[in-house]
TIKOLZA-220739 format. One record per residue (C-alpha): residue in one letter; chain; x, y, z; residue number from 1. Coordinates in steps of 0.5 Angstrom, whole numbers. Each point is the difference from the previous one (the first is absolute). Layout:
BEGIN
<"A" "A" <X Y Z> NUM>
...
//
This chain:
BEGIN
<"X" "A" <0 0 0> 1>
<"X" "A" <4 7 -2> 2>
<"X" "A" <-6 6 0> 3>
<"X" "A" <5 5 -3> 4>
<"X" "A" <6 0 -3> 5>
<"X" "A" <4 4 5> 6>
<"X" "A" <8 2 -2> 7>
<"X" "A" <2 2 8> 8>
<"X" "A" <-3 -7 3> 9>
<"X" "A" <2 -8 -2> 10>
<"X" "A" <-2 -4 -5> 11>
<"X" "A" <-1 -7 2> 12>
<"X" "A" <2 -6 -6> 13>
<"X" "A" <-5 -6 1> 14>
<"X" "A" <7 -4 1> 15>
<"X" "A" <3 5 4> 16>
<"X" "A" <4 -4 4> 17>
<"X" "A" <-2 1 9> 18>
<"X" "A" <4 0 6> 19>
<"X" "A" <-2 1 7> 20>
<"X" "A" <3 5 4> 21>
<"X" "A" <-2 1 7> 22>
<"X" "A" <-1 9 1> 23>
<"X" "A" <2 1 9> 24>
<"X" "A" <-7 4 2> 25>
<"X" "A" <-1 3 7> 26>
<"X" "A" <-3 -6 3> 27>
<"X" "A" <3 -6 -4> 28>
<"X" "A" <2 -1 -8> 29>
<"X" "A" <-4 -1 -5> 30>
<"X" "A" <1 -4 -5> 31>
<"X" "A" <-1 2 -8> 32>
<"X" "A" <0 -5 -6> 33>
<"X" "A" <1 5 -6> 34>
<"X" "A" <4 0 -7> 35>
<"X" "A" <7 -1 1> 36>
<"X" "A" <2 7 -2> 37>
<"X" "A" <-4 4 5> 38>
<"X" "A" <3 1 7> 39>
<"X" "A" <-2 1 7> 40>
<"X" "A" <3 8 2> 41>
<"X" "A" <-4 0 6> 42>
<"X" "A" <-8 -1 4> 43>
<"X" "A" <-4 5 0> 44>
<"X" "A" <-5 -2 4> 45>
<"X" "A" <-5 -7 2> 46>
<"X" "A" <-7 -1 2> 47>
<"X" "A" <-3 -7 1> 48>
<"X" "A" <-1 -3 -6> 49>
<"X" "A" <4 5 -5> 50>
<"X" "A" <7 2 1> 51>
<"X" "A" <4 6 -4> 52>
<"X" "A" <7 0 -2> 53>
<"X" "A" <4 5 -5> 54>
<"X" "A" <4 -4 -5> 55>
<"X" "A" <4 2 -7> 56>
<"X" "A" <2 -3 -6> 57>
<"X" "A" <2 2 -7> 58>
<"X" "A" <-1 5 -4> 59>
<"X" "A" <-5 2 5> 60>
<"X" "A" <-1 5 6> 61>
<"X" "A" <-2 -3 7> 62>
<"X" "A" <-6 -2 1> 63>
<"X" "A" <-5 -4 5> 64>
<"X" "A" <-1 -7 0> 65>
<"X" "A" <-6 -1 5> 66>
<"X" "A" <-1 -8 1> 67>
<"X" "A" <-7 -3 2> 68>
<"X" "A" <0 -6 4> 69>
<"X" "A" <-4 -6 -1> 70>
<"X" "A" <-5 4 -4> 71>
<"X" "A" <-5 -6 -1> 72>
<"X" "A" <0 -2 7> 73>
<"X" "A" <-5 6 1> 74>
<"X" "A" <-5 2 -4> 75>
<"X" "A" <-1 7 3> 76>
<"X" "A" <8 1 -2> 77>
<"X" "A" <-1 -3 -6> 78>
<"X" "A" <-6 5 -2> 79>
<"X" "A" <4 5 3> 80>
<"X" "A" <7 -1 -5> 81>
<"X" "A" <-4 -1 -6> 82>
<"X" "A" <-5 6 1> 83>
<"X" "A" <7 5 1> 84>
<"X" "A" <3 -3 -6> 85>
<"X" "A" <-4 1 -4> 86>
<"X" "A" <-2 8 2> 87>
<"X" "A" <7 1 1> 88>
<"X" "A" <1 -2 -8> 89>
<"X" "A" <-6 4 -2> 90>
<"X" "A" <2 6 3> 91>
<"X" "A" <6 5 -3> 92>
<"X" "A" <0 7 4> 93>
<"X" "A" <5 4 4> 94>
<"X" "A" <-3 -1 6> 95>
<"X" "A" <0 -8 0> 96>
<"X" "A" <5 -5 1> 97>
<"X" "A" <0 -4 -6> 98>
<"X" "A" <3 -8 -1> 99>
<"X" "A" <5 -2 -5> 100>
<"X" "A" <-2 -8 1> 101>
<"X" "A" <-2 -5 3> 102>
<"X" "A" <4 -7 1> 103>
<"X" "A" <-3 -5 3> 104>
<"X" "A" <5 -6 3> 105>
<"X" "A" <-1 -6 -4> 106>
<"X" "A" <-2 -7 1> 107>
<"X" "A" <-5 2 6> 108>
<"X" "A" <-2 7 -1> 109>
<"X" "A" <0 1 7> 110>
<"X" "A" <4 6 0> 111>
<"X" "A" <-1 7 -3> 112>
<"X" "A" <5 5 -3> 113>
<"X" "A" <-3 7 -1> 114>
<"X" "A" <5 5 -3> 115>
<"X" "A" <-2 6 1> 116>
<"X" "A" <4 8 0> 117>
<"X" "A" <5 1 5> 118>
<"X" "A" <-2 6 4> 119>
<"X" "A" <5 2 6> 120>
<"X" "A" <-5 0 6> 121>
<"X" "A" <-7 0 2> 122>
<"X" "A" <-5 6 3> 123>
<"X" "A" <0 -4 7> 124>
<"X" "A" <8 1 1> 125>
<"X" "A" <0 7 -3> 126>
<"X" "A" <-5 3 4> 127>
<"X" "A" <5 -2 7> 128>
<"X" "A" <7 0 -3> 129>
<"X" "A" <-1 7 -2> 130>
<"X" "A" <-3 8 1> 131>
<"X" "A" <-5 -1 -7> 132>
<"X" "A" <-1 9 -2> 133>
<"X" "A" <-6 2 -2> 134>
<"X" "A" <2 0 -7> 135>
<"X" "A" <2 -6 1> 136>
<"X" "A" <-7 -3 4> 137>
<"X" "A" <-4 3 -6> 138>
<"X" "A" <4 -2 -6> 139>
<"X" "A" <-1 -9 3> 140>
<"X" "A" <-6 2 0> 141>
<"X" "A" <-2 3 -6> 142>
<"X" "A" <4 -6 -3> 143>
<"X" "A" <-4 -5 4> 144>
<"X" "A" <-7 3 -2> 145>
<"X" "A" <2 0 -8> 146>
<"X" "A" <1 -7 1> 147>
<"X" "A" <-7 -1 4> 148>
<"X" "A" <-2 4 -6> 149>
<"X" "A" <2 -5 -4> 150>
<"X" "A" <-4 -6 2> 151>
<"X" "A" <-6 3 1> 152>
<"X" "A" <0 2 -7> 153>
<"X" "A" <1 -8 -1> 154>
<"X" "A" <-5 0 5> 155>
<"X" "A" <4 -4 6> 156>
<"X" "A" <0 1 6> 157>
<"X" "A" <7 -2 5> 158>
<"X" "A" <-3 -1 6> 159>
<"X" "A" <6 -1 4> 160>
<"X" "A" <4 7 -1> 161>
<"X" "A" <5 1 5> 162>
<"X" "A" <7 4 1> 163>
<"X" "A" <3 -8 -1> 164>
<"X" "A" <-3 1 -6> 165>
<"X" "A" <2 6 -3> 166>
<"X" "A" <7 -1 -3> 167>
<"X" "A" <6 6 -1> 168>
<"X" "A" <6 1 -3> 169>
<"X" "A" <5 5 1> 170>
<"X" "A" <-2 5 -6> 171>
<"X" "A" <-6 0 4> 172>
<"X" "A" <-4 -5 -4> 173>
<"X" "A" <-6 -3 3> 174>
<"X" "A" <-4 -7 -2> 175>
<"X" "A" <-6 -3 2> 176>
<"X" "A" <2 -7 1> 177>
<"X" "A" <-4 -7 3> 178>
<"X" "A" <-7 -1 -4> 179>
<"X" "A" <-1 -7 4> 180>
<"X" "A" <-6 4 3> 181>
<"X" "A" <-2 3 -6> 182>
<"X" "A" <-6 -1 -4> 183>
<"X" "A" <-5 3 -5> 184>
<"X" "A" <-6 4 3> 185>
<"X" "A" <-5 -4 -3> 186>
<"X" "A" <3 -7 2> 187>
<"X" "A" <-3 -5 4> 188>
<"X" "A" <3 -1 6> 189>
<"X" "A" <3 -7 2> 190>
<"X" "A" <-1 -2 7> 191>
<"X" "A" <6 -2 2> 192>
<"X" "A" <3 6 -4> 193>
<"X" "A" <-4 4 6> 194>
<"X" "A" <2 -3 5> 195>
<"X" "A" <7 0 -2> 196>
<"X" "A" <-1 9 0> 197>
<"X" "A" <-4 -1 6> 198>
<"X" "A" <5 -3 4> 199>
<"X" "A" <7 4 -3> 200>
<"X" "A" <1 4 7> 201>
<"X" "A" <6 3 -2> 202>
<"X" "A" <-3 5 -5> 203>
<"X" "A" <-6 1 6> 204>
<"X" "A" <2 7 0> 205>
<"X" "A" <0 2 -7> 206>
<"X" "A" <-8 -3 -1> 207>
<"X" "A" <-6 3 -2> 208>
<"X" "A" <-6 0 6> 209>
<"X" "A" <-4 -4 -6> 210>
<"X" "A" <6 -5 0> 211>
<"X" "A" <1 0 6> 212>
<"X" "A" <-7 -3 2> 213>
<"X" "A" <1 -4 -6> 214>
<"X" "A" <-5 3 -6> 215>
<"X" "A" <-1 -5 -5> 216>
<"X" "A" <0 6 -5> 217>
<"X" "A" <4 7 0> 218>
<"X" "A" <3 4 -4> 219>
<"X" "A" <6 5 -2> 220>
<"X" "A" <-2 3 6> 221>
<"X" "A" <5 -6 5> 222>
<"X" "A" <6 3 -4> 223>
<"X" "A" <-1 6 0> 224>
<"X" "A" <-1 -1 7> 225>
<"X" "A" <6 -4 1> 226>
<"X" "A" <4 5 -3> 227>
<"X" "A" <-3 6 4> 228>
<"X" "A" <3 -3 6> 229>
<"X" "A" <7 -2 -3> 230>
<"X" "A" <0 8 -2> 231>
<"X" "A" <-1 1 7> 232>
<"X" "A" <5 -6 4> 233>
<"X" "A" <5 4 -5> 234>
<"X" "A" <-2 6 4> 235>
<"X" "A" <0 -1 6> 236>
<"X" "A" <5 -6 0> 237>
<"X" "A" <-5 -5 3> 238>
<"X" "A" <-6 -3 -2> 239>
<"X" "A" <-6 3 1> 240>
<"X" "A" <-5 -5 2> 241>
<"X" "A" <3 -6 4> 242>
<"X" "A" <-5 -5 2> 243>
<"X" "A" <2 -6 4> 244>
<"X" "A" <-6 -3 -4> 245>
<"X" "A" <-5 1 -5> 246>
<"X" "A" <-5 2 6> 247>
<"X" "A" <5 6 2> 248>
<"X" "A" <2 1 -6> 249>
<"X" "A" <-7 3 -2> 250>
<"X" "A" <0 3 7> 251>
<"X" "A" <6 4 -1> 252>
<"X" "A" <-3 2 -7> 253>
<"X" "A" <-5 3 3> 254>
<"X" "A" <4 3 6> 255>
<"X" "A" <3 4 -5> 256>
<"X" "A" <-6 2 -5> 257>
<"X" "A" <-6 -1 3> 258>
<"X" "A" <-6 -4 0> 259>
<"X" "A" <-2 -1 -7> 260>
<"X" "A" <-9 1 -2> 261>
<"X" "A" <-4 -4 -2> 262>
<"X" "A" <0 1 -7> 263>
<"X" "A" <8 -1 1> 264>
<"X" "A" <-1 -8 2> 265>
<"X" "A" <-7 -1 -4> 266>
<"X" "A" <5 -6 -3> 267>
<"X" "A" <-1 -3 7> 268>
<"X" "A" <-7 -2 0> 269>
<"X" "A" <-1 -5 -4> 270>
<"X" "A" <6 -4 3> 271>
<"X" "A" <-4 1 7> 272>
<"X" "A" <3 6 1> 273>
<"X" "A" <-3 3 7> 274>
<"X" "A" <-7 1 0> 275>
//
């Protein structure tokens, strides 16, 4: 699977020859089965089921390799890389990450390689390691809502905005990136697909009052919110609302804007809301 040709990106041959090389990360090594001509540089991060390390081969700048492990073990997991994969090849605009290829391990197909752009940090790290100006504050988000301008042209919603997921580069380039969550606005959702949301509590603090009570239909509005509140956290240097769960997430929105009317949660209702 090649989406594009790209000049600054590696080209896998079909019988390009493999090796496994084991990448250090902070907690443990990872180890990566890629074409012989890519090498490791260095870990760029870990979660649970995909770990991120910046590689290089030839006649190509470095560029990120991110390895999902086991994905047919999961469904959900596997819904999830599929539907990245695809948004992430559909798409060509500034302000989202692209991918260069797809390499999937032979044999099993348990493991899966995306290569992506190779940016310098994320928004979460540049938020605390650094004194963000003015400027500096409103030309990230500038590029941020250009980017969610993008897929609300393309009729997709992210769902899952974080700083995590705003990826920069020393020239001051920012990207949109992880589209696992993403999906179109009149897409049926799946079950397990909603409860994977529903329980992602990392990203608690960035979601929508409607996601947060687990709508099953909302609008571009859960982005807009998302980036509301990453505008803020680059402000003040700290997350504006910090629940330690979905009920005192709803509380500590509220604490801060008010209780909402009628007519704001009329989509209660027909889930049993409170009469």
């Amino acid at each position: 699977f090649h989406p594009a040709a790209c000049a600054v990106g590696p080209q896998v041959a079909p019988e390009a020859a493999l090796h496994t090389v084991s990448v250090p990360g902070k907690i443990a090594n990872t180890q990566y089965t890629v074409p012989a001509s890519w090498q490791p540089l260095k870990a760029l991060g870990a979660g649970t089921y995909a770990s991120v390390a910046a590689f290089s081969a030839p006649r190509a700048q470095p560029f990120a390799v991110k390895k999902l492990e086991r994905v047919l073990d999961h469904p959900v997991l596997a819904l999830r890389t599929l539907r990245e994969v695809r948004l992430l090849a559909h798409f060509k605009h500034p302000n989202l990450l692209s991918i260069q290829d797809v390499f999937l391990e032979a044999g099993d197909f348990r493991d899966v390689y995306l290569c992506l752009e190779m940016m310098d940090g994320d928004l979460h790290q540049l938020i605390y390691e650094s004194s963000l100006l003015g400027p500096q504050i409103q030309w990230v988000i500038y590029q941020v809502m250009r980017g969610l301008l993008c897929l609300k042209t393309a009729q997709v919603l992210h769902r899952d905005l974080t700083p995590g997921n705003v990826f920069v580069r020393a020239n001051g380039d920012v990207k949109i990136a992880d589209l696992g969550l993403a999906r179109a606005v009149d897409a049926e959702g799946d079950e397990r697909d909603e409860q994977a949301l529903t329980e992602y509590v990392v990203t608690r603090y960035y979601r929508a009052p409607e996601v947060v009570l687990t709508a099953m239909r909302y609008t571009y509005a859960v982005d807009m919110w998302s980036a509301g509140c990453i505008l803020g956290e680059m402000l003040g240097r700290r997350p504006l609302f910090q629940g330690k769960d979905s009920l005192d997430q709803i509380r500590q929105i509220i604490l801060c804007i008010g209780a909402q009317t009628a007519e704001d949660i009329e989509w209660l209702w027909p889930f049993g809301g409170f009469r």
